[in-house]
N, C-alpha and C positions, 0 to 999 in steps of 0.2 A: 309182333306187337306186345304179345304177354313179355316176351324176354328182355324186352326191352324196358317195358314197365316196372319190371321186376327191378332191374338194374338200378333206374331213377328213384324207386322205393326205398331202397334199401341205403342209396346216397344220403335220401332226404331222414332216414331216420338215424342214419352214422351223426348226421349234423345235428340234429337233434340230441341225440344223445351226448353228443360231446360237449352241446351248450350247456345241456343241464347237469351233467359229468364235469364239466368243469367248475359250476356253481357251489355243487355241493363238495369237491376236493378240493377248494377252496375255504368254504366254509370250516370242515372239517380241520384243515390244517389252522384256520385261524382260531379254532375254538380249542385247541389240543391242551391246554393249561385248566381249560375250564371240566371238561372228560376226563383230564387226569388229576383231578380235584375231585369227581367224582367216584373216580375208582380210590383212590385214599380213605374215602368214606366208607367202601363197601359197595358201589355200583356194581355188576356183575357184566362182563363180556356183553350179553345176551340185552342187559339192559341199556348200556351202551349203542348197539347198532338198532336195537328199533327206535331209538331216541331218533336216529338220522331216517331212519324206515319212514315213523310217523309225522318227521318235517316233510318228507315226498308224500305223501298223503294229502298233507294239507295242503302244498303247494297244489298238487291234483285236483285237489276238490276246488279249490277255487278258481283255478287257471282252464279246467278243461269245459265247463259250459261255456262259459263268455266266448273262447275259442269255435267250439261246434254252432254255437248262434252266430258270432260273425264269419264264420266259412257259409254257413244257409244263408243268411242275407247278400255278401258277397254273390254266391253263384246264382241266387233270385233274381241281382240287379244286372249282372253279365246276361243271364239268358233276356231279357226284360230287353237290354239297348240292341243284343245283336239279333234278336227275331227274325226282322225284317231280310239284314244278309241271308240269315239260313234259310229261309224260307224260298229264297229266290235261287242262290246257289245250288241248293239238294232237291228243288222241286215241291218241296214238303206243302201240306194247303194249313197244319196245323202247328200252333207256336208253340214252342222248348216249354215244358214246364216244373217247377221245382216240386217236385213228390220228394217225400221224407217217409223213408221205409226204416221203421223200428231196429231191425239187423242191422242197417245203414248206422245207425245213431250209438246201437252198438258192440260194431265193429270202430267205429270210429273213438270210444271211449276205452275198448279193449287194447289198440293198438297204442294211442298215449300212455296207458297204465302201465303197459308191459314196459315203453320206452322209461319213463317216469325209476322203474323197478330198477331195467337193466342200468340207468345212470348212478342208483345212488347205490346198487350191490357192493362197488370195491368201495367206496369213499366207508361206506357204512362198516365193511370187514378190518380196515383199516383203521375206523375210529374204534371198534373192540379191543382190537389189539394195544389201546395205547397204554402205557402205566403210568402211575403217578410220576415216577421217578425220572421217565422219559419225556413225559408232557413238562416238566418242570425244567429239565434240563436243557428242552425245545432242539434235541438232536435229531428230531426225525427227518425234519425238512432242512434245517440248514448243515452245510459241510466247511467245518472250516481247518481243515488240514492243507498246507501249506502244496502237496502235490495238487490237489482238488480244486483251487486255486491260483494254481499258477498261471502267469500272462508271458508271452514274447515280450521281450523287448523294444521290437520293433511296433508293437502297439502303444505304447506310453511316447516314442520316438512322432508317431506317423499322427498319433490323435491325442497326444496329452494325456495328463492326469485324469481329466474326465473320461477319458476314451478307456484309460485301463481298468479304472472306477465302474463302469458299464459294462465291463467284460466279467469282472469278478463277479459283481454284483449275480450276474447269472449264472456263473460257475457253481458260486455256494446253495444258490437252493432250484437244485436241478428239476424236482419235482416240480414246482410252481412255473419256472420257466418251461419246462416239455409240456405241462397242460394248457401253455400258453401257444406255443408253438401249435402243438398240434390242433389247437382250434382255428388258429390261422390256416394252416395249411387243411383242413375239414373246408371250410369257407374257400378257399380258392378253388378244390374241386370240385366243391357242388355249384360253384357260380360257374364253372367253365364246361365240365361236364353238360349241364343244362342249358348253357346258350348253346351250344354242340347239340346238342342233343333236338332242340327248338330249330334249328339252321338245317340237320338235317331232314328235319321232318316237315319242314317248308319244300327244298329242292326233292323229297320223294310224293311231294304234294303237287309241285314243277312239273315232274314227269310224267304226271300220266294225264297231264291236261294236254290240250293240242296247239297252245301258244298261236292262238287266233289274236292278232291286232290290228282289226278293222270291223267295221262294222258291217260294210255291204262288196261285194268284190263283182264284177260283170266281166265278162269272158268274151272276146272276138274270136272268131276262127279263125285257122291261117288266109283262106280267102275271101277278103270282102272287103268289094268295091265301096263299101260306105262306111270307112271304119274309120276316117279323121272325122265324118260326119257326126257317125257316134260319140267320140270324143267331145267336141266342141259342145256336140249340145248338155253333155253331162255334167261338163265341167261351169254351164252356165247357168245350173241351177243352187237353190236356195239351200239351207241346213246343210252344207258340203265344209266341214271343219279341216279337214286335209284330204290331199287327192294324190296318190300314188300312181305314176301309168309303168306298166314291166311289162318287155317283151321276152318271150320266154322262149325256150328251143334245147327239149330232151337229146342228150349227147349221151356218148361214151368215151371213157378214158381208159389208159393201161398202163398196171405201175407190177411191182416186184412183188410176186405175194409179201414177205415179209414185213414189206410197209401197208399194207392193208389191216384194217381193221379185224379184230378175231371173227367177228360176225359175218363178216365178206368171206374170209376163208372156210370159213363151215360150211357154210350155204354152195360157195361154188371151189369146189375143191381142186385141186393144182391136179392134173396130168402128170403122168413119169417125162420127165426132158424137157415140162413150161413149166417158167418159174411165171409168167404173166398170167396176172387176172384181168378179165375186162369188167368196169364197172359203171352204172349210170352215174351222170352229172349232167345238174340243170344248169341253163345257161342265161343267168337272170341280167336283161339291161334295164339298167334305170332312168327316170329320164333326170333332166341336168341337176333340177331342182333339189329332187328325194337324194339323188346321188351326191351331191353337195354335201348337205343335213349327218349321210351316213356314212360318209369319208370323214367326215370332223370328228364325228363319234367312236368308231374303232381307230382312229390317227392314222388311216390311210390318205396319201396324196392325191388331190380332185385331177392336178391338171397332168401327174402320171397316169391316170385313170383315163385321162380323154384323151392321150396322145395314141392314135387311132394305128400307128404305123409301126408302134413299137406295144403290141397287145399287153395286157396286162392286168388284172382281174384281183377283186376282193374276194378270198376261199373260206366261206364257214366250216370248218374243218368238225367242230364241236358240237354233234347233235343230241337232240334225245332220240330215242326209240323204243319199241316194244319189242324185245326176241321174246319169239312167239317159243321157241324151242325149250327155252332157262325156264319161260313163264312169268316173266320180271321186266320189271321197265330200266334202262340203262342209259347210260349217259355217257357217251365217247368221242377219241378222234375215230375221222370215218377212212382217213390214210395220213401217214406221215409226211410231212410236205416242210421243204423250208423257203423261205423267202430269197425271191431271187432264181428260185427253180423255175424252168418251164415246165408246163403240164400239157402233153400231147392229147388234143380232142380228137372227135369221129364224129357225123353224124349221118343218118341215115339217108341215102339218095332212093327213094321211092322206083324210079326208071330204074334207075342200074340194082336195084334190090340187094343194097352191100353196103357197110358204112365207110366214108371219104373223107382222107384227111381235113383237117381244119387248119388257121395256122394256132401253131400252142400257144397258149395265153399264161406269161408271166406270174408267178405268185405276188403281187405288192403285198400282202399282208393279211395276215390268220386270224380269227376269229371267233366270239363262239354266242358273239350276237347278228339277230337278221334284221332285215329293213321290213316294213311295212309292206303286205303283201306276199315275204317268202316264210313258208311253212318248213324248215328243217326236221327230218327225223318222219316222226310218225310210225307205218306198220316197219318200213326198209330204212335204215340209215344211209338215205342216199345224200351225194356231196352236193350242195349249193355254191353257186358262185356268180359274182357280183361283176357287172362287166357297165361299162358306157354305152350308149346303142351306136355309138360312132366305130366303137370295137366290135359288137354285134355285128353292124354292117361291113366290116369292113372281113371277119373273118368266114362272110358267109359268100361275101359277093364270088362272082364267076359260078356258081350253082344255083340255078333259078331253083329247083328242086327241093335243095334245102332249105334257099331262103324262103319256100313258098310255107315251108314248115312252122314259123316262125306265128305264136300269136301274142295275143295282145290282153292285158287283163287291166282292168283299174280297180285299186283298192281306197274304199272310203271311209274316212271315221266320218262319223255325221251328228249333230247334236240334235234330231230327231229322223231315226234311221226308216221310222214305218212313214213316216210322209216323205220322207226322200225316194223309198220306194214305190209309193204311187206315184211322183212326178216321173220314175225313168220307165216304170210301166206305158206309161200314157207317151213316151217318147218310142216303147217296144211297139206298139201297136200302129203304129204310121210307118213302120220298116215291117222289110219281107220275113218271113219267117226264117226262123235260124241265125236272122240279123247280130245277135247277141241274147247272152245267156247271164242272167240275174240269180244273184244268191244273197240273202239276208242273215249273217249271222252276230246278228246284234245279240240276241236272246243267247248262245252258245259262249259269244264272249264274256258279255255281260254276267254270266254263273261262274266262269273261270275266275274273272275278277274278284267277284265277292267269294270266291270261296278259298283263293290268293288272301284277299284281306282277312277272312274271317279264321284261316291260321294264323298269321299275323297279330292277332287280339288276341286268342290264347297262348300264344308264345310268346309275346312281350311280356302279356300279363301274368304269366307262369315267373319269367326272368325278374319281374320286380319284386314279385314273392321271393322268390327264392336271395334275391339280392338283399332285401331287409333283412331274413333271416341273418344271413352272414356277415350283416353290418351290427347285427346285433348281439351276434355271437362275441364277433371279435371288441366289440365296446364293452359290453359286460365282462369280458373275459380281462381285458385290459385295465378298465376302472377298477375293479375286484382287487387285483394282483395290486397296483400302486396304493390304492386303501389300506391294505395290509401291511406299509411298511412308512408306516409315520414315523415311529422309533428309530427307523434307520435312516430315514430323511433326516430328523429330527439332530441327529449323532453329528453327522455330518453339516451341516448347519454352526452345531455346538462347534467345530473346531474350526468354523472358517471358511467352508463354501461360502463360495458368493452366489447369488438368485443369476447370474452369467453362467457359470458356471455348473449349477445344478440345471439350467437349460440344456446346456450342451451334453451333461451328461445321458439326459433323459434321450434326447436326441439321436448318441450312440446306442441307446438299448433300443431307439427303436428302429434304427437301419438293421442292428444285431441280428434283429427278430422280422423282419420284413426280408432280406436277404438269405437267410435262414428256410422261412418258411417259402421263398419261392424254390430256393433249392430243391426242397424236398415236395413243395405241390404242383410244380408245372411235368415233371415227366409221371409223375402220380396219372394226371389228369389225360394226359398224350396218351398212357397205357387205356385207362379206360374209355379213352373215344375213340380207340382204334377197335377196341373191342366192339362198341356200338356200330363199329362202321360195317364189320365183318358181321352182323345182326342184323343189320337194316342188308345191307346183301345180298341177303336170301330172298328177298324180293325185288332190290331196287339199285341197280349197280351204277356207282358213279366213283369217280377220282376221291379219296382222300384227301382233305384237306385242313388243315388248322383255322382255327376263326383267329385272325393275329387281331382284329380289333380289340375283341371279346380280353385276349389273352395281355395287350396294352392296356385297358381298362384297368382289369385285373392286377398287373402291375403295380398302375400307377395307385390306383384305391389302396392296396396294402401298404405303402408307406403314407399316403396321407390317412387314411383311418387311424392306423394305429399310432404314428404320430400325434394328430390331434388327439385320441384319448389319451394318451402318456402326457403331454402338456396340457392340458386341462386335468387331468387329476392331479399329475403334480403342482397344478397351482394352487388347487385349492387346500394339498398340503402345507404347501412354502407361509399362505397366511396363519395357520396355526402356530401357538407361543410354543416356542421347543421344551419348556421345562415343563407344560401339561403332557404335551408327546411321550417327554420321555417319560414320565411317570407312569403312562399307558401298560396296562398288562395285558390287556389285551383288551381290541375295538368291539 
C-alpha cells in the first residue's frame, strides 16, 4: 500500500508541477523584453531570478490556505454523508471524524512549497540568464531558420495552407510547444494512471469479500420425504423479492495437468507417468426460471441448456480465492476449457465406495459471473457449473446412490430478511428435526455491499479530483500559449487570413497536439499501470488488464479540451483590432 501510495504521490505532484511549470515558462518567456530591459539598466542575474522566486511566493501565499480550508472542509463533508456506510460495513459503533493535527497542516504547506519552488527553479535560472540583446532580439524562444521549419510537402497537399501554417507555427517556438505538450501528456497519465489505479483497488476490494448475493439461503438434505412441502410453503410467503431453488451435487473431473490452474497443481502434484489431475466440480441445476434470467446474462442458450439428451452445462471457469500458501487473494481460470469440449464427470457412489462415470456435460459457454445462490472461489478454487435440473436428472438417473446425493437449497433476497426469518422459523418448527436448515446472511451481505459502495465514493471522487486538475492544466496551458501570440495572429490577419481559415488553422494545431500528446502519454501510462499491477500482486493476484473506457474517455477529452480552449482563445483574439496587436510589445 505505501508503494503504491508513493507512486500516486509522486504522479500527483509531476502534475502539479508541470501546471505551475508551465505557468511560470510561460510567463517568463512572455515577459523576456521586459527582463531584458532590465538587465540594460543594470539588473543583476541574482536580481532577475528572485523577481520570478518572489512571484511563487506570492502566488503561495495566496493559493495555498484557501487550498488547505477547502481540502478540510471537502473531507469534513465526505466523512459527515458516508458515516452511516462505514459504520455498518467496518462494524465501527463510532463516526469518522475530521481532527486537524498541526504536522498534518504542515506538512501539507511544506509539500506545496517545495512543489511551488521546484516549478519555478528552471523558468527562474532561465529568466537570469536572459540579456538585453537577446530579449530584444526575442531569439530564445522562437527559431526561424529555414531547416527548423521546414514542412513535407505532402502537408500543404493533404491539409492546405492552414495545415502547413499549423505545423510551422510549432516548429518555430519548440519551447512553448513541448511545455504544452508535455502538460498534456502529464494530464493524460495522471487521469489514467488513477482510474487504474481506483479499478484496481476496487477488484482487490472484490477479492477478499465472499460475493454473498442473497439474503437468506435454507438447505434440504439429500433425503426428505417433505422437501416439495418445504418449497411451496416458502415460496408462499411475504417479503420474498426473488427466489432461487439449485440442486447441487459435489463431483469430480479429469483434465491434463497443464490445463489446470497453477494452484491445482501445487496443492496436488502430478505422479512420474500421470499427467491427470483429479479435481472437484459443483454441479449446480437451476430451476427454469433463475436459469432463464442467467443464460440471457452470460449469452448462453436457455433451450441448448434444456436439451436434456445432448447434456450441456454453463462453466464459471473465473474464480476468486484465497492461496493460503502466496498469503494473497487471487483471481483465475480454475482450468482451461473451450466451448464445445466435453468435460468428463464422476461422482461418488456411497455402496460401491469409488467414484462412477457421469455422462460428460458439454461446455455451451464460459464465464466469470454466478447466479444467485452459487459462491465460486473461496478457501479452494473449485469449478462451478451451471446445468438444467432436466440435465441433472438426466445425468444422474440409473444411480439411485448418486441421485440420493443430490440436495436442495433456496436462495432469497428479501426486502425484510429478519421477519422473513421468523415466518420460515415458524414453518421449521411443525417439521421433524433436520427438516431443513436456515442461514441469515443479510447482515454479511449487506457490509460487503456498503463497503463495495463506500470504495466506490472515494474512487470516483478521487477521479474527479484528479480529472479537474487535468482539465485545468491543460486549459490554462492552452489559453496561456494562444494569449501569447496576438502579434502573430494579428500578422496574419494583416495579409489576408480569413476568420475560415484561421479556424481551421487553429484546428490543425490542435489534432497536432492531441495526436502528439497521445503518442507519447498512453504507453507512458501502460508502463506505469503495469508497474502497479506487479505492486498490488504481492498481495492480490488477478489478470492485467487495461481500463479501454478510462483510456476512450481519455482520448476523446484530449481533442475536445484542447480544441475548445484553442477556439475560444483564438476568438477572443480574432475580435481584437490588428494595428493595436500589432503594435503590442509585449501583453
Amino acid at each position: 500500500l505505501f508503494t503504491l501510495t508513493a507512486i500516486i504521490m509522486s504522479i500527483i505532484i509531476v502534475g502539479s508541477v508541470s501546471l505551475i511549470y508551465n505557468a511560470f515558462a510561460i510567463s517568463v518567456s512572455d515577459r523576456s523584453r521586459y527582463l531584458g530591459m532590465l538587465s540594460s539598466v543594470g539588473a543583476t542575474r541574482k536580481q532577475k531570478r528572485n523577481s520570478v522566486f518572489f512571484e511563487g511566493v506570492v502566488i503561495g501565499a495566496i493559493s495555498i490556505p484557501p487550498g488547505i480550508i477547502a481540502g478540510l472542509a471537502g473531507i469534513g463533508i465526505t466523512f459527515y454523508l458516508i458515516n452511516p456506510m462505514v459504520k455498518n460495513a467496518l462494524l465501527m459503533s463510532e463516526n469518522l471524524r475530521l481532527v486537524v493535527l498541526p504536522v498534518t497542516i504542515v506538512l501539507a504547506v511544506l509539500i506545496s512549497a517545495i512543489t511551488i519552488f521546484v516549478s519555478t527553479w528552471v523558468p527562474a535560472k532561465r529568466a537570469s540568464n536572459i540579456s538585453a540583446v537577446e530579449a530584444i532580439r526575442q531569439t530564445m524562444d522562437v527559431k526561424l531558420t529555414g531547416r527548423e521549419v521546414r514542412t513535407s510537402k505532402f502537408t500543404r497537399m493533404i491539409f492546405g495552407i492552414e495545415g502547413d501554417l499549423a505545423l510551422k507555427n510549432i516548429k518555430r517556438n519548440k519551447r512553448r510547444y513541448r511545455a504544452t505538450l508535455f502538460s498534456i501528456i502529464i494530464s493524460i497519465i495522471l487521469f489514467l494512471v488513477v482510474s487504474q489505479f481506483t479499478l484496481n483497488l476496487k477488484k482487490s476490494a472484490l477479492l477478499t469479500q465472499n460475493g454473498i448475493n442473497f439474503d437468506i439461503m435454507v438447505t434440504i438434505p439429500e433425503v426428505n420425504n417433505t422437501r416439495d412441502v418445504i418449497i411451496e410453503s416458502i415460496k408462499s410467503l411475504d417479503n420474498i423479492t426473488s427466489l432461487s431453488q439449485i440442486q447441487k451435487i459435489s463431483a469430480n473431473a479429469k483434465t491434463d495437468a497443464g490445463r489446470l490452474a497453477e494452484y491445482y497443481r501445487k496443492n496436488y502434484p502430478v505422479g512420474q507417468g500421470n499427467e491427470e489431475i483429479t479435481f472437484q466440480v459443483f454441479i449446480n441445476a437451476l430451476d427454469d426460471e433463475s436459469l432463464l434470467e442467467y443464460a440471457n446474462e452470460v449469452g448462453a442458450d436457455f433451450a441448448r441448456l434444456k436439451d436434456a439428451e445432448n447434456p450441456g452445462a454453463i462453466v464459471i471457469d473465473t474464480v476468486k480465492y484465497r492461496d493460503t500458501d502466496e498469503n494473497k487473494y487471487s483471481e483465475g481460470k480454475v482450468v482451461k476449457l473451450d466451448i464445445g469440449e466435453k468435460l468428463p464427470v464422476y461422482a461418488y457412489d456411497g455402496e460401491l465406495e469409488k467414484d462412477v462415470p457421469l455422462q460428460p456435460l458439454e461446455v455451451i459457454a464460459l464465464t466469470d459471473k454466478a447466479p444467485v445462490g452459487v459462491i465460486p472461489g473461496g478457501l479452494y478454487a473449485n469449478l462451478h457449473v451451471v446445468v438444467s435440473t432436466e440435465t441433472l436428472t438426466k445425468i444422474t438417473a440409473g444411480n439411485e446412490n448418486v441421485a440420493g446425493s443430490i440436495s436442495t437449497g433456496l436462495y432469497i433476497r428479501s426486502s425484510n430478511p429478519l421477519i422473513l426469518q421468523e415466518d420460515i422459523e415458524a414453518i421449521q418448527k411443525n417439521l421433524p428435526d433436520n427438516a431443513f436448515y436456515l442461514y441469515n446472511v443479510y447482515l454479511q451481505n449487506r457490509r460487503e455491499e456498503q463497503m463495495i459502495i463506500l470504495i466506490s465514493v472515494f474512487s470516483y471522487g478521487f477521479i474527479s479530483l484528479i480529472t479537474a486538475i487535468c482539465i485545468a492544466n491543460i486549459i490554462n496551458t492552452i489559453s496561456t500559449g494562444i494569449a501569447l501570440r496576438k502579434r502573430e495572429f494579428a500578422m496574419l490577419k494583416s495579409v489576408g487570413m480569413t476568420p475560415e481559415s484561421f479556424k481551421r488553422m487553429i484546428n490543425y494545431e490542435s489534432l497536432m497536439y492531441g495526436f502528439k500528446a497521445i503518442l507519447f502519454g498512453l504507453p507512458v501510462s501502460f508502463i506505469i499501470m503495469y508497474i502497479m499491477h506487479l505492486v498490488l500482486g504481492m498481495k492480490f493476484s488477478f489478470d492485467f488488464s487495461l481500463p479501454w473506457a478510462d483510456i476512450f474517455v481519455a482520448v476523446i477529452s484530449v481533442f475536445l479540451i484542447v480544441g475548445t480552449a484553442m477556439l475560444y482563445s483564438g476568438s477572443r483574439i480574432q475580435k481584437e483590432n490588428i494595428v493595436d496587436a500589432l503594435k503590442q510589445e509585449f501583453t
